[in-house]
N, C-alpha and C positions, 0 to 999 in steps of 0.2 A: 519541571521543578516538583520535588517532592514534599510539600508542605501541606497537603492534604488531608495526610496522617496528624501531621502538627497541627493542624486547625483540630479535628475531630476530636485529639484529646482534650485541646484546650476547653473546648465546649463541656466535655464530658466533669473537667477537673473545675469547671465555675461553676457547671447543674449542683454539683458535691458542696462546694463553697456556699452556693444560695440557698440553699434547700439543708442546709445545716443546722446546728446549735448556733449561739451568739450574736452580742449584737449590734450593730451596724457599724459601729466605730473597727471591733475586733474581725469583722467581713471586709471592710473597705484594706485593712492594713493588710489584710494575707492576700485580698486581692489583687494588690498592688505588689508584693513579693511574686505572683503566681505566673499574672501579666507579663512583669519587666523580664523573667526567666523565659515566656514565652518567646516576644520579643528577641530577646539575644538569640534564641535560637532559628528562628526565622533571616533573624539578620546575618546568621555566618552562613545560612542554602541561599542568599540573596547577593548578599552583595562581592560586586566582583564578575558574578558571572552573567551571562548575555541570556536572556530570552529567545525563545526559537523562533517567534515572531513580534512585533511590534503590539498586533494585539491581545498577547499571551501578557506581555508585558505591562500595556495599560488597565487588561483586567486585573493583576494582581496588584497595582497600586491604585487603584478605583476602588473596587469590592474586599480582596483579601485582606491585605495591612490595614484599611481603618477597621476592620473588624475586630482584631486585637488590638489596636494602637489607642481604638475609640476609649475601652475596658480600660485602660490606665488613666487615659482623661479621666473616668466617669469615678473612676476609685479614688482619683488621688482629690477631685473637686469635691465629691461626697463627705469625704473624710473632713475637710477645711473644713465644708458648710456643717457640718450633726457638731464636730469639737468645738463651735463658736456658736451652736444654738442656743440661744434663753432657755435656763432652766425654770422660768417660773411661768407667772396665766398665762393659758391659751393665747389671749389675745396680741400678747408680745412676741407669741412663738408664730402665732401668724402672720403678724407682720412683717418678722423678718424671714419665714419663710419665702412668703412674695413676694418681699426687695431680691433672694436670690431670684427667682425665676425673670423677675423684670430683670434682671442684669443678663442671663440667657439672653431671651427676645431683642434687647440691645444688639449682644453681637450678630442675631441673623441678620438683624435690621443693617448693621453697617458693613455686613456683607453679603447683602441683599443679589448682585449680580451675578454671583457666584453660587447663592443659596438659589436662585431660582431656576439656573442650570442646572445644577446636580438634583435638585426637586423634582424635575421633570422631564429626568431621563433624555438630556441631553447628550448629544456625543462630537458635536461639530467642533469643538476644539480641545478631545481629550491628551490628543497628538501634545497639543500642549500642554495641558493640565498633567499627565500623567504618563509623561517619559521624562529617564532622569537624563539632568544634564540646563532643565528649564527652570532651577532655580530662582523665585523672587523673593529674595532675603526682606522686601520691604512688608510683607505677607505676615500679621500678626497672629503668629501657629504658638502654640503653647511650647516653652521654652522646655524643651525635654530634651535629652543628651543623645536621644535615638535621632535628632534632625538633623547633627552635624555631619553624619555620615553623606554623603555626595549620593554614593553608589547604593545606600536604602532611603533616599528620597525621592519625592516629586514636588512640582511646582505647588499642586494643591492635596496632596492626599492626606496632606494633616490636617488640613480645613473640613477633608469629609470627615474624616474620624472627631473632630470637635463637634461638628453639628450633628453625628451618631450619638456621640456622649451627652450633648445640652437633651438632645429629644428624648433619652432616658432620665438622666437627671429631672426635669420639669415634668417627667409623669412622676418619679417617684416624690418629686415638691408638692404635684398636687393633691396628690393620695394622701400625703400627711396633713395637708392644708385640709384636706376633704373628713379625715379623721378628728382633727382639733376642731373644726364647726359642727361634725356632729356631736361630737362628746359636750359641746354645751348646750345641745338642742333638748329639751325633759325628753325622757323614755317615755313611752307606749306602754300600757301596762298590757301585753300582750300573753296571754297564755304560752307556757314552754310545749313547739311540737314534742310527739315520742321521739327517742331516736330512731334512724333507721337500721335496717336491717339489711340494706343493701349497701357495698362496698363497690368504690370504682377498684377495678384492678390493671386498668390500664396506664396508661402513664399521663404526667399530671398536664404534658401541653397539649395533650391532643382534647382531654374535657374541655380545656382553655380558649384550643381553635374550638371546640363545639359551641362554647359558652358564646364566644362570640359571634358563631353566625348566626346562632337563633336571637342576637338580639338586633342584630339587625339585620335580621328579616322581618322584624316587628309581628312576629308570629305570638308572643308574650303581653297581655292585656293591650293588644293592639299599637306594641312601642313605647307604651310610656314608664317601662320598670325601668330602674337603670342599672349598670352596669355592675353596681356593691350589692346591691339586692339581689338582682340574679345569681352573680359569683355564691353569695351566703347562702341561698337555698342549693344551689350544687352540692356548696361544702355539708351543709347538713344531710341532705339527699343522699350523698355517696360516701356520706363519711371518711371527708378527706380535706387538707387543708390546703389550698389552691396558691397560698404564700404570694408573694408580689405579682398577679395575674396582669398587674399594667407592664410590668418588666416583662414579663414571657411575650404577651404579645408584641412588643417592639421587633425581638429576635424574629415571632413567628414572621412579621411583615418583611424582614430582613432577608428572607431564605431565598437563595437562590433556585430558578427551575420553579416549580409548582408550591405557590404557598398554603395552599390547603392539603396537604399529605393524607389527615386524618379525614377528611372530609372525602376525596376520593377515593382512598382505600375502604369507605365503607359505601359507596356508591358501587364499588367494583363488588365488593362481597355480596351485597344484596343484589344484583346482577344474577351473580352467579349460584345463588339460590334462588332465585326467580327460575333461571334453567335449567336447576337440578331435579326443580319440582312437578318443572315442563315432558320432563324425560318419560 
């Protein structure tokens, strides 16, 4: 199946979408235009035709389709929860920030046997889970027009892609929850550093995986910075603005094969300037 190239752009045309102008309302709605065009075109290399093997087949309705299918849950729930947000104190916008996420946590909780499978890298019953043909219509999947097809479903692979979409969603709830509690906290009257004068010119996930293994490596005032403070000193540091680094990191955990790319690739490089210098 050739849908490889379809993923790669898709990735390529939401980095463009996130890392944009606009704001959340006017990203969630092109998202969900970007998506469902993704979608349709996955689902005409899909459906209909037979997989070369069974495990060809359960990999792509396992890992592949929630991948994209997750990005419509996650735009089309976004979009309902920012257009019914309180516009007035913090404190209201908190609140119902954290009734949305409490409403998340409900449904892993009452699909708890299912969430603790796919959590932990189970496979004893994907045969089921994720060949078409094992439909359980009683399976409360988000009613989206991409499930009536027979031939691009499985019994659970919309269950993965919802529990893809909630674990983005409730990072990006808490970042804003995390945002509204500080903005009532007083400021620090802290001196402004200089700018700097070093520029990252790499690209913004691999500072992202860096950001996050030196912080837990606890290498950083012994572990107890956290994670917005670290992120803030990067962005001043390399003068660059690191945008939803709780979002990127999801993706980064998501990759298949090796999830540390940037991390090894400079493990290999400094290798081989160790040996250049041996010579």
């Amino acid at each position: 199946m050739k849908y490889q190239k379809l993923l790669s752009e898709f990735e390529a045309q939401l980095d463009a979408l996130e890392s944009g102008n606009g704001d959340v309302l006017f990203k969630a709605e092109k998202g969900i235009v970007l998506v469902e065009k993704s979608i349709r075109k996955l689902q005409k290399q899909i459906a209909g035709k037979t997989f070369a093997t069974q495990a060809d087949e359960i990999y792509f309705f396992k890992h592949v389709k929630p991948q994209i299918f997750s990005k419509l849950i996650y735009y089309v729930k976004l979009f309902n929860i920012e257009s019914k947000r309180p516009r007035g104190k913090n404190p209201a916008q908190i609140k119902y920030l954290q009734h949305q996420i409490d409403k998340f946590q409900t449904f892993f909780n009452d699909n708890l046997e299912f969430y603790n499978y796919y959590r932990r890298g189970a496979m004893s019953l994907d045969e089921r889970y994720f060949v078409r043909g094992n439909r359980d219509l009683r399976l409360p999947l988000e009613s989206f027009h991409f499930l009536i097809d027979d031939q691009f479903s499985t019994c659970q692979d919309g269950t993965v892609a919802t529990i893809m979409a909630y674990d983005m969603l409730i990072v990006y709830l808490r970042k804003e929850v995390d945002d509204l509690n500080n903005s009532l906290e007083p400021q620090k009257n802290t001196p402004m550093e200089k700018p700097s004068k070093l520029f990252w010119t790499g690209s913004k996930t691999d500072l992202i995986e860096l950001l996050y293994a030196l912080h837990a490596s606890s290498s950083i005032n012994s572990g107890t910075v956290d994670i917005k403070e670290l992120a803030s000193h990067f962005e001043h540091f390399y003068n660059v603005d690191l945008g939803n680094y709780y979002h990127t990191f999801i993706d980064i955990r998501s990759r298949k094969g090796s999830k540390t790319r940037f991390l090894d690739k400079l493990i290999e490089m400094l290798h081989q300037r160790m040996e250049s210098l041996d010579e």
